[in-house]
N, C-alpha and C positions, 0 to 999 in steps of 0.2 A: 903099288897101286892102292894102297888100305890107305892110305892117307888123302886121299882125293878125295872123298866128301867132308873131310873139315877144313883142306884148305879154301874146296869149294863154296863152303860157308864162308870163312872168312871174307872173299869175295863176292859176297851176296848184294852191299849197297851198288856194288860201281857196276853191278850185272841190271839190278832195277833202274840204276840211272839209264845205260844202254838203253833196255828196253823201254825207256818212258820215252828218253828223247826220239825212237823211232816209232812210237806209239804216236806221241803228237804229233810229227812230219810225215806223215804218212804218205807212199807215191804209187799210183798205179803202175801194171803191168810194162817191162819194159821204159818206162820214165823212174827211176829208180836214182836216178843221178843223187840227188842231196843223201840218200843212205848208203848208196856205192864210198863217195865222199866222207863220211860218218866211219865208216866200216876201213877205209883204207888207212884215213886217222890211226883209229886204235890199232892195226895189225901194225903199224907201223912201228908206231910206239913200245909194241912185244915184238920188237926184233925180226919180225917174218919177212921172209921175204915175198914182196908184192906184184899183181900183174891185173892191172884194169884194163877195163872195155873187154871184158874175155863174155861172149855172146850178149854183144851191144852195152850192157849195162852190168852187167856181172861181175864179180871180184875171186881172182884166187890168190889164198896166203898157203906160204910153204913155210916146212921147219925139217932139219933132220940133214940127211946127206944119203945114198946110196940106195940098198933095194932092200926092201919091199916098198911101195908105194900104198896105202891104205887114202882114202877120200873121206871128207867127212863133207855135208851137206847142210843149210841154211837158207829156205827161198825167203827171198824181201821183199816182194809186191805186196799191195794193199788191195780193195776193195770198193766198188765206188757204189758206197751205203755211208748215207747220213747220220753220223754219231749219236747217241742220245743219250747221253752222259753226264755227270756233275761232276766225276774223278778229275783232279787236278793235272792229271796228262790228258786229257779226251782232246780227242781230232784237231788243230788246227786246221785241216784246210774241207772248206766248205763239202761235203756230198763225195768226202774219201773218209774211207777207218782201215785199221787191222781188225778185222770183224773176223780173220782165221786164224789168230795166232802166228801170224810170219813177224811180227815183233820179237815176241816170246823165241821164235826160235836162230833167230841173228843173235840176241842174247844169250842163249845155249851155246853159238858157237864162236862167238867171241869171247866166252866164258873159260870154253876148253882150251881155246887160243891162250890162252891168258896161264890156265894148268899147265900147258905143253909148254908154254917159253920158260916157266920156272922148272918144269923137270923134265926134259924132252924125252921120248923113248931110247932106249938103250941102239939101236940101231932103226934103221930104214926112214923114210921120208911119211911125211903127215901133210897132205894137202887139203885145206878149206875151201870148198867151195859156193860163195855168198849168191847164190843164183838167185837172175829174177825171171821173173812171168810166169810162176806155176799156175797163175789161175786163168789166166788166157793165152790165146795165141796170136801171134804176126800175123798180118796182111799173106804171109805165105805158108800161115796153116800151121808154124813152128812154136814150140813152146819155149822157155827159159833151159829149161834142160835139152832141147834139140841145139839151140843157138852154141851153148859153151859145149857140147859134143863138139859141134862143128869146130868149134877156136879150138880144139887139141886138149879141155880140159881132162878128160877121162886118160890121154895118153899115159901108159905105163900102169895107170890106177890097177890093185889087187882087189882090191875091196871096195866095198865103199858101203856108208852107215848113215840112215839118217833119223830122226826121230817128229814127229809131231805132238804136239800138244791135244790134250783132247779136254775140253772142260766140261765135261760131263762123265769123266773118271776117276776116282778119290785119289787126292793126292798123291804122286809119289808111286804110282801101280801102271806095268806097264804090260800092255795087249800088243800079241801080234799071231802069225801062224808058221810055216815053214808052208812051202809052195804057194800057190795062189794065194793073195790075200786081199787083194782090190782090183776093181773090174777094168776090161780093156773100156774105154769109152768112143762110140763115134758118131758127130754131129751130123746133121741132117738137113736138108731143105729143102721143099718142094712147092709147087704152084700145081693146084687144080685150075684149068682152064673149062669156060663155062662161056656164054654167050649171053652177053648184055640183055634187058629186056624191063620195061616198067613194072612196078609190083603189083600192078591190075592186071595185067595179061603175063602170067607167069610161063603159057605154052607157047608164047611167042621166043623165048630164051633156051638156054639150058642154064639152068640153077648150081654155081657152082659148090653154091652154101649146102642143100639138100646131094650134093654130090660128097663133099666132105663129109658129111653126120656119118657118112655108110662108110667112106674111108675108114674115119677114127674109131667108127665099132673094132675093124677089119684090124687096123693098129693094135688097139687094146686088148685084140683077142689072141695075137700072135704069143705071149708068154703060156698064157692058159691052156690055146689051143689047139697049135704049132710046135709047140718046143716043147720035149717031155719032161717032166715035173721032176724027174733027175736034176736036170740043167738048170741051174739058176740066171737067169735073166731080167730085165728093165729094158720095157720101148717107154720112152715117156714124150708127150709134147708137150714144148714149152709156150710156144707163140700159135696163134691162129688169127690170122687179120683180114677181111673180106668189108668188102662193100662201103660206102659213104654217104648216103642216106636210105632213111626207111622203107621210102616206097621205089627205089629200085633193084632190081636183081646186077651184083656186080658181074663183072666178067670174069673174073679170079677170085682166089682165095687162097693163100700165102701157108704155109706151115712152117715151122722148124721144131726141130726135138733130137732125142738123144737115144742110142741104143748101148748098152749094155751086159756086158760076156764075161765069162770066167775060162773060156778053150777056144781055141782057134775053130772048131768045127762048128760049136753054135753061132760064134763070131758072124763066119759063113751062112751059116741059114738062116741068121737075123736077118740078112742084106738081103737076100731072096725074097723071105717072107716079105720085108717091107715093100721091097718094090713088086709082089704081089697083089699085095693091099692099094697100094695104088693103081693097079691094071683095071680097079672098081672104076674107075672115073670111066674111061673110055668104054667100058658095057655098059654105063648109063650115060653114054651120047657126048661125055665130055671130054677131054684129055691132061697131061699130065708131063709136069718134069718136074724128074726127080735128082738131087747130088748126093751121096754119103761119101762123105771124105774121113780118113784110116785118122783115127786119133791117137789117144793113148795107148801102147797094148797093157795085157793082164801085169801087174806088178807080182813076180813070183819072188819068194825069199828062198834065199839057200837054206838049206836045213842044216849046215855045220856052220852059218852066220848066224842063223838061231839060237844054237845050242852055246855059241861063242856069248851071245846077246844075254841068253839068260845066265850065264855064271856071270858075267860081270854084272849084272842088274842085282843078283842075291850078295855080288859081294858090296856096290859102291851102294845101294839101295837101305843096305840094312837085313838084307835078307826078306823081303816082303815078298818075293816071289814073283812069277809072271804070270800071268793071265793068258790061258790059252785064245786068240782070237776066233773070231768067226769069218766067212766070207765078208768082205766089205764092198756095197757097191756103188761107193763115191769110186775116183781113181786121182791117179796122180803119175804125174811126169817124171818122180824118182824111179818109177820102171825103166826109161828108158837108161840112167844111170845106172842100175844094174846088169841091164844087157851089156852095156858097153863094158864093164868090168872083166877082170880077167877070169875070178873065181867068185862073183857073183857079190852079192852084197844081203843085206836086213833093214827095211825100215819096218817102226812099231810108233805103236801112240803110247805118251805116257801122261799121266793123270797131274789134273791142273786145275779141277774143279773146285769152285768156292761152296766151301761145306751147306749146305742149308740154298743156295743160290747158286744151282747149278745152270751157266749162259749156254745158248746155243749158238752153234757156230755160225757163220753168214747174217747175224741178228744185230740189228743198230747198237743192243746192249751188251755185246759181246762183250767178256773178262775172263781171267783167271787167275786163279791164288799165284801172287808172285816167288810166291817159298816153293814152284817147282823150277824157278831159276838156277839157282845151285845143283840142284838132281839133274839136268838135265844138261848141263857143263859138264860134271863128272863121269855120269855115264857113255855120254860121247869121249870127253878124252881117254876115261877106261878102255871104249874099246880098239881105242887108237895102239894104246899099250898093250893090250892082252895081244891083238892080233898081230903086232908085231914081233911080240916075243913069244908066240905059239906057232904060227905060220912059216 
């Protein structure tokens, strides 16, 4: 394994090419096809063996023969944010980017791809899995990682490992924690219902605008002043839409937003409070439906896929160390690929930041230093190695 980060280098232009040509063709959630396509190309070409449409649009490449099965992980959805760029790969197609780094990390893993057919591990199988849709979900509420659960991809998997890009962390430096490390996430929608009325005679109605104001106190206070300051949580709303002209009171008023947890119990008391907060509508004369549907759960990391995580990072890295994380309370749908694992798995961010211009993620300007393309090839195939020939 000591020779993975020069041959990793070596392989530096055809990793930037990767990610440029999925950089400019970028495809939303689920319509993934031309980088499925792109992705099956190259595994192809390094000898793996291949299986498309594995959850609609997803790609797995295998290497190796027998047991252990260890996963390695790469989502390929894009973003639909309008590029703002001069870089000579920026966006082709109109009002889509990689504005998260899921270029960067196809790249990573066709990278390792690429390590693993030249030196494959000494025993057990290595499965890729090119997933799409981590950043949204199906018409049935599924994500890219629920979809290739369903097609059998996880079947057998021991482990599984994945990493993201963080560009606003110095080159080369990688964060993460053992247990919790990014929040369960789940959506929300609801309607205050209120009763039509002119905006001259406002007691002729009930006002569902002045009904929400006291909702959203009610919302906002649920972290502060509901859940004990132990507990780390986010109610957030994202939409509020009511009414269609000035001088009428409409009859509704629309919400949606996000709740987020780190334990199954506050989990539970978030969903109470909320629909708590909402019982305000009908003490002030109006009423109320509410949906909260189960999203992501808490992404927890094995603590001996940690400790696996950080030897191989001090040795393919250089030894620059890890970075202990903190709570995170974005989330992600590689939780659900570690539940499905047999002994659990590790994802971590590792640093991609452009020295002096560090981008934010979800931002039309979104970038990253491409010299963490080789690092992040290595260390994924590293710990394809280690954990086969430790486990």
């Amino acid at each position: 394994m000591t020779d993975l980060s020069p041959r990793a280098q070596a392989r530096f232009e055809q990793m930037r090419s990767w990610r440029r040509h999925v950089h400019r063709f970028p495809e939303l959630a689920f319509q993934e096809e031309g980088t499925a396509r792109y992705v099956v190309e190259a595994l192809d070409g390094l000898g793996f063996r291949v299986q498309e449409r594995v959850g609609r649009t997803g790609v797995i490449g295998e290497i190796g023969a027998g047991e252990p099965l260890v996963a390695l992980r790469a989502d390929m959805d894009a973003l639909p944010i309008q590029e703002q760029s001069d870089a000579p790969y920026a966006s082709c197609v109109p009002g889509v980017m990689h504005a998260c780094g899921h270029d960067v990390h196809v790249a990573w893993l066709l990278g390792a791809a690429a390590l693993l057919a030249e030196a494959p591990p000494p025993r057990g199988r290595v499965r890729l899995l090119f997933q799409p849709s981590e950043e949204a979900r199906d018409d049935e509420g599924k994500s890219g990682a629920q979809r290739m659960i369903e097609d059998g991809a996880m079947a057998g998997v021991e482990a599984v490992f994945g990493l993201h890009v963080d560009a606003g962390l110095p080159l080369g430096q990688v964060k993460t924690r053992a247990g919790p490390f990014m929040a369960a996430v789940d959506p929300f929608s609801a309607v205050v219902h209120g009763v039509s009325a002119h905006g001259a005679y406002p007691e002729m109605g009930v006002d569902p605008i002045a009904i929400t104001a006291q909702v959203l106190s009610a919302l906002y206070a649920i972290p502060s002043r509901r859940i004990s300051a132990m507990a780390p949580c986010v109610v957030t709303l994202g939409t509020v839409h009511g009414g269609s002209a000035n001088n009428v009171i409409p009859g509704e008023v629309e919400l949606t937003g996000t709740i987020r947890s780190f334990s199954p119990e506050v989990r539970e008391r978030l969903w109470q409070e909320v629909e708590r907060a909402f019982r305000l509508a009908e003490a002030l004369g109006g009423r109320y439906t509410l949906e909260i549907s189960e999203g992501y759960p808490v992404l927890e990391n094995d603590p001996d896929m940690v400790n696996l995580l950080r030897e191989v990072a001090a040795q393919v890295l250089g030894g620059q160390g890890m970075l202990e994380g903190h709570l995170e309370p974005c989330s992600e749908d590689f939780a659900l690929l570690i539940r499905a694992a047999g002994r659990g798995g590790v994802f971590a961010w590792l640093g991609g930041a452009i020295a002096g211009d560090e981008r934010t993620h979800h931002h039309p300007r979104f970038d990253v230093d491409e010299r963490c393309l080789p690092l992040g090839a290595a260390l994924l195939a590293g710990l394809a190695h280690r954990y086969l020939g430790h486990f």
